[in-house]
Backbone bond lengths (Angstrom), bond angles and torsions (degrees), N, CA, C in turn:
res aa  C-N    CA-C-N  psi(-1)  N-CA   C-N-CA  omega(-1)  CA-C   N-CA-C  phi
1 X - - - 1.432 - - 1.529 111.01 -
2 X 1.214 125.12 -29.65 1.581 125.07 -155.84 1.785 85.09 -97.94
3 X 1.279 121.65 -31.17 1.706 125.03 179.32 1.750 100.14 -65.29
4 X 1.252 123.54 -47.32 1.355 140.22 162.52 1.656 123.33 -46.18
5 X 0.992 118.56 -21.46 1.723 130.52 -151.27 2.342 80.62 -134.67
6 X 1.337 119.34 -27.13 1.175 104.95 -171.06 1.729 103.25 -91.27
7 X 1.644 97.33 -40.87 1.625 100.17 167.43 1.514 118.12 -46.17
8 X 1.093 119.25 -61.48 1.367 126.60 179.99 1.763 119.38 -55.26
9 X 1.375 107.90 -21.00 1.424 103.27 172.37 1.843 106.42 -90.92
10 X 1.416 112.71 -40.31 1.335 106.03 156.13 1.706 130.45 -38.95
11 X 1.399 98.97 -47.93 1.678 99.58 172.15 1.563 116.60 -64.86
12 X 1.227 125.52 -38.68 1.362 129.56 -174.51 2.005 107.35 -72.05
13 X 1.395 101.95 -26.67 1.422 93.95 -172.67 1.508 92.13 -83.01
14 X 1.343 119.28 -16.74 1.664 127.89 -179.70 1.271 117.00 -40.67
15 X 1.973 86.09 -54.95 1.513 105.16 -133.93 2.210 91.16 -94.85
16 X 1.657 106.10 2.07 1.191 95.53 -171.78 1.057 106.32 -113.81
17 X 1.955 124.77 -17.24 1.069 113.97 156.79 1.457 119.64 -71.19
18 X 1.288 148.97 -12.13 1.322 154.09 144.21 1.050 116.09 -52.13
19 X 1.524 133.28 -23.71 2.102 126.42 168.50 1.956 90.53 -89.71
20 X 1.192 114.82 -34.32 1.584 100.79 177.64 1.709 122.77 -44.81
21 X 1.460 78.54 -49.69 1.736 96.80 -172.58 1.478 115.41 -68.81
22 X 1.370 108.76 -47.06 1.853 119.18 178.40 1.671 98.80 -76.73
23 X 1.154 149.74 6.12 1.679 160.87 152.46 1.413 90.61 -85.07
24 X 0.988 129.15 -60.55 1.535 121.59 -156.52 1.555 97.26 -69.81
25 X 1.173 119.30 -43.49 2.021 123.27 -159.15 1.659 80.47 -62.39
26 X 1.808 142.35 -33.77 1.329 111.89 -149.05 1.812 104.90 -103.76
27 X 1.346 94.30 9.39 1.747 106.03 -176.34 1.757 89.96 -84.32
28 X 1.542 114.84 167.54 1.507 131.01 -160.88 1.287 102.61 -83.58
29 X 1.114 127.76 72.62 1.602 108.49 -170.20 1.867 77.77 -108.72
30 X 1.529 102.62 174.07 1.649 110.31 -160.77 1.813 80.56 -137.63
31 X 1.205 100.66 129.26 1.712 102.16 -179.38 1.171 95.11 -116.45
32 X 1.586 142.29 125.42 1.229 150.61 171.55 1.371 111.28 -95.97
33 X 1.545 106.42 112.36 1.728 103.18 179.02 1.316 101.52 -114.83
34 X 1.295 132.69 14.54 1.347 149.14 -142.50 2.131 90.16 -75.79
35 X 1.288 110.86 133.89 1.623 107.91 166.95 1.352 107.18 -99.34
36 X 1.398 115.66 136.72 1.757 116.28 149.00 1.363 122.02 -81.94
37 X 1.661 132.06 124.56 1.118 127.92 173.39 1.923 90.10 -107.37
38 X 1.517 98.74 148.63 1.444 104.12 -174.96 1.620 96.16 -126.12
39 X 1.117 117.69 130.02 1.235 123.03 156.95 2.029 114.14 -111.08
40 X 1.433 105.81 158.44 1.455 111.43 174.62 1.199 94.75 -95.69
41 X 1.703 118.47 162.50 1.205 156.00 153.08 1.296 115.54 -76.65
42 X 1.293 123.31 104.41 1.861 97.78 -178.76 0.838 93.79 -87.45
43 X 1.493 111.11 -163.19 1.733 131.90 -125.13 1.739 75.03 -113.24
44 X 1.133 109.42 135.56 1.621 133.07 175.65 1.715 118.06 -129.95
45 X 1.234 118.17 159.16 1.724 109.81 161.72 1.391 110.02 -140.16
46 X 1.282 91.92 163.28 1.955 107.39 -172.03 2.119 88.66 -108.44
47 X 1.291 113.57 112.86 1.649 99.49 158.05 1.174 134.52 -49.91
48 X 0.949 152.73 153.22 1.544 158.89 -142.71 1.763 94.34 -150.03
49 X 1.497 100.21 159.66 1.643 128.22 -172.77 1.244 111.54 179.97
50 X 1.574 92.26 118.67 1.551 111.99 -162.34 1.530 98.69 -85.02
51 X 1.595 116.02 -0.87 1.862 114.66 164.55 1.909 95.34 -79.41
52 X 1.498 110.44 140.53 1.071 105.59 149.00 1.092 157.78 -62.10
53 X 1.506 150.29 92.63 1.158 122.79 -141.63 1.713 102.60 -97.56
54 X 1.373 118.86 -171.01 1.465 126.27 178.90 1.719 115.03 -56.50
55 X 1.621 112.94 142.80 1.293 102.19 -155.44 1.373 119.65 -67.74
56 X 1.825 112.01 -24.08 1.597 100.68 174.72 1.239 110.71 -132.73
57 X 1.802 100.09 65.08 1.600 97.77 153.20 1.594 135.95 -63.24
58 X 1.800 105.46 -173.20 1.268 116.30 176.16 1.581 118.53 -86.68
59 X 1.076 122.74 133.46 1.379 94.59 -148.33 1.926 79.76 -133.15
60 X 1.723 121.49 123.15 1.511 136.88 169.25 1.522 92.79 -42.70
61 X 1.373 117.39 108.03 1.510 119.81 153.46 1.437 95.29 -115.68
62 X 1.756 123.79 120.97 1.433 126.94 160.47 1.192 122.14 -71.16
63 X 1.372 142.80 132.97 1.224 125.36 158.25 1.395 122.61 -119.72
64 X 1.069 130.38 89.54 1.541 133.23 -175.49 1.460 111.99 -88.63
65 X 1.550 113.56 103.57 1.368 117.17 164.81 1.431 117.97 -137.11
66 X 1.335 120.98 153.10 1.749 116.19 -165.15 1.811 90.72 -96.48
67 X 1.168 102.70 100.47 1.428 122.96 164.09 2.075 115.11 -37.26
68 X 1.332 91.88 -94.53 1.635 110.65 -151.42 1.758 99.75 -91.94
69 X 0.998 125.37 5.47 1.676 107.43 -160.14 1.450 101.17 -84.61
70 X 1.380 124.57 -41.15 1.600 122.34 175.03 1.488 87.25 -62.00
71 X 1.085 132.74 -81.26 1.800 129.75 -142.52 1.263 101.47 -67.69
72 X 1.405 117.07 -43.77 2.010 116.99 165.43 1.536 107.67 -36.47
73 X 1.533 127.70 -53.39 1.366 129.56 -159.27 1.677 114.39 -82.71
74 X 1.740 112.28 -14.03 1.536 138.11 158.09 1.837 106.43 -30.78
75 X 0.728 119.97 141.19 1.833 126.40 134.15 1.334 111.77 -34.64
76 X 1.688 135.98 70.18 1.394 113.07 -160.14 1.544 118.94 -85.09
77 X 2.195 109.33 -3.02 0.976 121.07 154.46 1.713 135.16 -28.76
78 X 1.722 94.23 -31.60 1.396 102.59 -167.15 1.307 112.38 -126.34
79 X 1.427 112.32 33.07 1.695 131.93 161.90 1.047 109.91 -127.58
80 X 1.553 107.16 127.45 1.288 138.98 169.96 1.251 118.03 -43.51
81 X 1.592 99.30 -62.24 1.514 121.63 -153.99 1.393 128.10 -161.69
82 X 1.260 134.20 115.97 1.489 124.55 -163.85 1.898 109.70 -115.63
83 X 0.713 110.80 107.90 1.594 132.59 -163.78 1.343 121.48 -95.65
84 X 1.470 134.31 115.67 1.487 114.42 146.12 0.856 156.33 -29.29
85 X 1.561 140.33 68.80 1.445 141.78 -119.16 1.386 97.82 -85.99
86 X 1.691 117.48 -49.71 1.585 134.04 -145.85 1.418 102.55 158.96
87 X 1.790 82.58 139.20 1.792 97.29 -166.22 1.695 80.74 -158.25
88 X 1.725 111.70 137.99 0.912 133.23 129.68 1.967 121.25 -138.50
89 X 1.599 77.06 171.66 2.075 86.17 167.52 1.298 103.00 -112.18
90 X 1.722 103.17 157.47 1.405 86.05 164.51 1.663 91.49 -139.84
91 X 1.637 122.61 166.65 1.428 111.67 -171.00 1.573 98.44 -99.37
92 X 1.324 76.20 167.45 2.018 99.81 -160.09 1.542 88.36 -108.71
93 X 1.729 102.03 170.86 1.299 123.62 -177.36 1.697 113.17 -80.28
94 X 1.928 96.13 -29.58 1.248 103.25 -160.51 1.537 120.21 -55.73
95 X 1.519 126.61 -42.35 1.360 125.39 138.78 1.342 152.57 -60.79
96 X 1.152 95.95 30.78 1.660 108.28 -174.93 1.851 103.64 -143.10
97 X 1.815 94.39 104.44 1.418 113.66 -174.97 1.658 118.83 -58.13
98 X 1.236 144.00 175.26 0.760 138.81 144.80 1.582 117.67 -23.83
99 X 1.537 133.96 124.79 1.397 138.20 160.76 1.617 83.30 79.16
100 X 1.097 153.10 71.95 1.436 152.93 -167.41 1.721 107.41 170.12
101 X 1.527 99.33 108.56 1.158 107.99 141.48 1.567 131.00 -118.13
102 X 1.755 108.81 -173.80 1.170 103.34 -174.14 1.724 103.27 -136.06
103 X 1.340 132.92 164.56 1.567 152.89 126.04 1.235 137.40 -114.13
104 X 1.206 103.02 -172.98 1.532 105.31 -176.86 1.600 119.73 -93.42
105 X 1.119 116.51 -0.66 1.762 149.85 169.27 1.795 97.48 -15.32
106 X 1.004 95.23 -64.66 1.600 106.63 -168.33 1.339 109.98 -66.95
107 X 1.600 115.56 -0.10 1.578 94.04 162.52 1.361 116.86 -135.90
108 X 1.053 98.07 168.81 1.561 115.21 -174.28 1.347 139.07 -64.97
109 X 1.297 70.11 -68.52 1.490 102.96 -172.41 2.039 117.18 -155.65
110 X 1.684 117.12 116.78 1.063 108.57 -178.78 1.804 107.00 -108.00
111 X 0.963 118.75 156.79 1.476 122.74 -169.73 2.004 91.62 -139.14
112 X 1.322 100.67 125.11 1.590 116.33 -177.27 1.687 109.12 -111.35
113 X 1.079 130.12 101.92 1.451 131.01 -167.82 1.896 96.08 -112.87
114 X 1.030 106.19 150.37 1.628 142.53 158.50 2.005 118.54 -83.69
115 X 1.141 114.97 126.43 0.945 93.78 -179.39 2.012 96.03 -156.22
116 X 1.128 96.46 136.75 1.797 96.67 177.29 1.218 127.18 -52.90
117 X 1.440 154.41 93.78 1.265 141.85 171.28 1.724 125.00 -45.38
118 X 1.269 108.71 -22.36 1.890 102.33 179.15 1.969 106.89 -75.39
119 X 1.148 89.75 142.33 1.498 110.81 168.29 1.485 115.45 -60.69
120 X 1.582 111.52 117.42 1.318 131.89 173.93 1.846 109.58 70.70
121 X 1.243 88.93 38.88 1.607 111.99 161.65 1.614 108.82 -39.03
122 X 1.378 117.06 165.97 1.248 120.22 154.46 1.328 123.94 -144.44
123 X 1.141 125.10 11.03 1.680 152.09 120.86 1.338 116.41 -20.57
124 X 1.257 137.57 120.41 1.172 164.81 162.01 1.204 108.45 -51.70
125 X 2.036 130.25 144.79 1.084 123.63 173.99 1.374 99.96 -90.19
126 X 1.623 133.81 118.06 1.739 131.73 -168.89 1.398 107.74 -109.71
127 X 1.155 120.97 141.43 1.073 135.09 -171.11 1.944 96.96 -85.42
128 X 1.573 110.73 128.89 1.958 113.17 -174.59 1.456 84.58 -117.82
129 X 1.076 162.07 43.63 1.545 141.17 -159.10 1.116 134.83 127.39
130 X 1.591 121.81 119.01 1.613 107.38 -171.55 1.970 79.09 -135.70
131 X 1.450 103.41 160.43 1.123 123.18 164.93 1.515 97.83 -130.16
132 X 1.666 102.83 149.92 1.513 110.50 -156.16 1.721 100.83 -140.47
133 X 1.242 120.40 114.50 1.194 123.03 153.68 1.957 100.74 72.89
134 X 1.137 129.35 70.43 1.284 114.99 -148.95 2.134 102.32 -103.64
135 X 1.375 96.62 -16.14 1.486 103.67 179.56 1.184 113.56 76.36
136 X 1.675 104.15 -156.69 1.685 98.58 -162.19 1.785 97.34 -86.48
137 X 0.932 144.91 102.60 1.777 128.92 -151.88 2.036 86.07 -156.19
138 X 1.055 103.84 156.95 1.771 109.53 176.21 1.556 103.16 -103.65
139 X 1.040 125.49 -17.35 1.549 151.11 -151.30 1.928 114.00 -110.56
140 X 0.884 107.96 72.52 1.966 109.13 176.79 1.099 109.80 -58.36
141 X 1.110 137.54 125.89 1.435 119.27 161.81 1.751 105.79 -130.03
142 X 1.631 94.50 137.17 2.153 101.94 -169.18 1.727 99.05 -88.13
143 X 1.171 109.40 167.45 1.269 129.19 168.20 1.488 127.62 -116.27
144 X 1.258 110.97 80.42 1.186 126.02 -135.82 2.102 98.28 -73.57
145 X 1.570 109.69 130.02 1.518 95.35 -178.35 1.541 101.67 -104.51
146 X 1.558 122.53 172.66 1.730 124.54 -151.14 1.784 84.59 -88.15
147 X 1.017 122.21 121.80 1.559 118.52 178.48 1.894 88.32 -158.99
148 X 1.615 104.68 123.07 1.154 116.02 -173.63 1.273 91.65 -82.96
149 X 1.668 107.43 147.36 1.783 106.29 -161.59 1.825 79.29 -135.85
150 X 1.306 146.58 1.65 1.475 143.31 135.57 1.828 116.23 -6.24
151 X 1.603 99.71 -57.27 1.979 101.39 -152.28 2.100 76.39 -77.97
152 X 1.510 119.15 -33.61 1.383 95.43 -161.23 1.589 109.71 -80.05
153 X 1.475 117.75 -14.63 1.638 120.55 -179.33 1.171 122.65 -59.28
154 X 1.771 93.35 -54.04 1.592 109.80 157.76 1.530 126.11 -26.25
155 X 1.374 117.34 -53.87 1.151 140.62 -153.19 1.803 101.48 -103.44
156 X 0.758 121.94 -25.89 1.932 131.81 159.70 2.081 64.29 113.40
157 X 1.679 79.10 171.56 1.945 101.78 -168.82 1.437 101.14 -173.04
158 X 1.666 102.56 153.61 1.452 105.46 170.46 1.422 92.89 -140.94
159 X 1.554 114.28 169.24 1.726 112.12 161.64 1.083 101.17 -104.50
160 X 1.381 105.02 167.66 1.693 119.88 162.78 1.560 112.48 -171.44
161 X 1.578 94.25 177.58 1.689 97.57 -140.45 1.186 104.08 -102.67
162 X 1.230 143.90 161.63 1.684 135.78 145.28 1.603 101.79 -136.06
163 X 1.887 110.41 134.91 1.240 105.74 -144.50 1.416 81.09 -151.52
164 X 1.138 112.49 131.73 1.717 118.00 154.86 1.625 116.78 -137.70
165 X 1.282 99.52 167.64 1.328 122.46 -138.71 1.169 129.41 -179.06
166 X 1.518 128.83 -160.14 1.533 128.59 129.33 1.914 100.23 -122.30
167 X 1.530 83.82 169.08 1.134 107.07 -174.64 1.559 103.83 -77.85
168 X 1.342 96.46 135.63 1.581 116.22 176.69 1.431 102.29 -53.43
169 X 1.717 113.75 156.21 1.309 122.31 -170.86 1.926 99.63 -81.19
170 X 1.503 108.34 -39.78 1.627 118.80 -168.05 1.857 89.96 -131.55
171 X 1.409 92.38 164.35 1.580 90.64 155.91 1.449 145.80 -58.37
172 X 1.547 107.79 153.98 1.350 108.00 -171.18 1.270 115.40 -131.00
173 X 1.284 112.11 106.12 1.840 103.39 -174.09 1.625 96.88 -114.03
174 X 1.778 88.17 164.65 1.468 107.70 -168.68 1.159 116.20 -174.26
175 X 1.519 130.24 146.51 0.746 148.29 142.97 1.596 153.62 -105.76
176 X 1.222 116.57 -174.67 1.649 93.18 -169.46 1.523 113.81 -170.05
177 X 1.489 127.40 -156.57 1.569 117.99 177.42 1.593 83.17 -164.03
178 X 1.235 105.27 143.83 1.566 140.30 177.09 1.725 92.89 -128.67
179 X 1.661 97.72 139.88 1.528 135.66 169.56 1.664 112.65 -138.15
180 X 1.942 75.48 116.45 1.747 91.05 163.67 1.648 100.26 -84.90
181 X 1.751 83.70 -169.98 1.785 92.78 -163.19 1.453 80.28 -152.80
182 X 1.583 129.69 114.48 1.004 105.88 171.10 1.724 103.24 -128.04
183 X 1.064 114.43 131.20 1.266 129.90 -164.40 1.632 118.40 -101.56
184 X 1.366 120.19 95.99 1.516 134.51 178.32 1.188 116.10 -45.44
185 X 1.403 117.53 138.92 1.804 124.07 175.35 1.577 109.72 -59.34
C-alpha cells in the first residue's frame, strides 16, 4: 500500500511537471537556431591620385567575396532565409608606404548591392548594406538591411559596391570579413 500511495505521488509530481512544461512551450519564448557562415574579404585596393578630383565622386570600391558555395552545397530545402548578418573592411598596411598612412575619410558613402550571376535573370540588383559617412577610422563597418539573399544563391551571386567620395590621394588597400545568417525553416 505505501509502494501504491508512493507511485501515485510520483505520478502527480509527473503529471505537474508535464502541464508546467506544455504552459511554458505556449508562452513567447524566441528559440534562435539561426547559423553564421563567415567568409573573409581578401586584401583589395582602391587607386589613389595625388590630382584632386571633384568632391563627391564615384569612387571603384571592389568587393570580391565567394557568396553561396558553402550555403549553395547546404540542404537549401531546410532554409528559410539567408541574410546579411555583418560586414566590415578594415585597411591594410599593404598600401601604405613608408611615413604613410591611410582611412576611410575619403568616403562618403558606400552602398553594398546583391545581384544574380545567371544569364537573363529576373531578380533585381538589391541593395543588403550601406555604410555612411565613416570618417577618419581604419575600421568600415556596413549596416546590414533584412533582404533574403536565398532566391540569389540559388541562382549563383556576387556583391558589389557603389561608393562616393573623393578619390584617395595614394592607395588604399583593405581587407575585411562578411557574415551570412542563415536561418532554418
Amino acid at each position: 500500500m505505501v509502494r501504491g500511495l508512493q507511485f501515485l505521488a510520483r505520478m502527480k509530481t509527473l503529471a505537474l511537471a508535464a502541464c508546467l512544461l506544455l504552459s511554458a512551450c505556449s508562452l513567447p519564448f524566441d528559440f534562435n537556431f539561426d547559423i553564421n557562415v563567415a567568409r573573409d574579404v581578401p586584401e583589395q585596393s582602391i587607386p589613389g591620385s595625388p590630382v584632386a578630383g571633384p568632391p563627391a565622386a564615384m569612387i571603384a570600391l571592389p568587393i570580391q567575396v565567394a557568396v553561396g558555395s558553402e550555403i549553395a552545397a547546404m540542404n537549401s530545402g531546410s532554409i528559410d532565409s539567408v541574410t546579411l548578418g555583418a560586414m566590415y573592411l578594415d585597411i591594410t598596411a599593404t598600401g601604405e608606404p613608408s611615413g604613410d598612412s591611410d582611412d576611410w575619410s575619403f568616403v562618403d558613402r558606400v552602398d553594398l548591392y546583391v545581384e544574380s550571376t545567371m544569364n537573363g535573370t529576373t531578380l533585381p540588383r538589391l541593395k543588403v548594406a550601406a555604410a555612411v559617412a565613416p570618417g577618419a577610422v581604419t575600421h568600415l563597418e556596413f549596416l546590414p538591411e533584412d533582404v533574403n539573399l536565398l532566391p540569389y544563391i540559388h541562382e549563383g551571386c556576387a556583391l558589389s559596391a557603389a561608393a562616393t567620395g573623393r578619390v584617395p590621394a595614394d592607395e588604399v588597400s583593405y581587407d575585411g570579413k562578411v557574415t551570412f545568417r542563415i536561418s532554418p525553416l
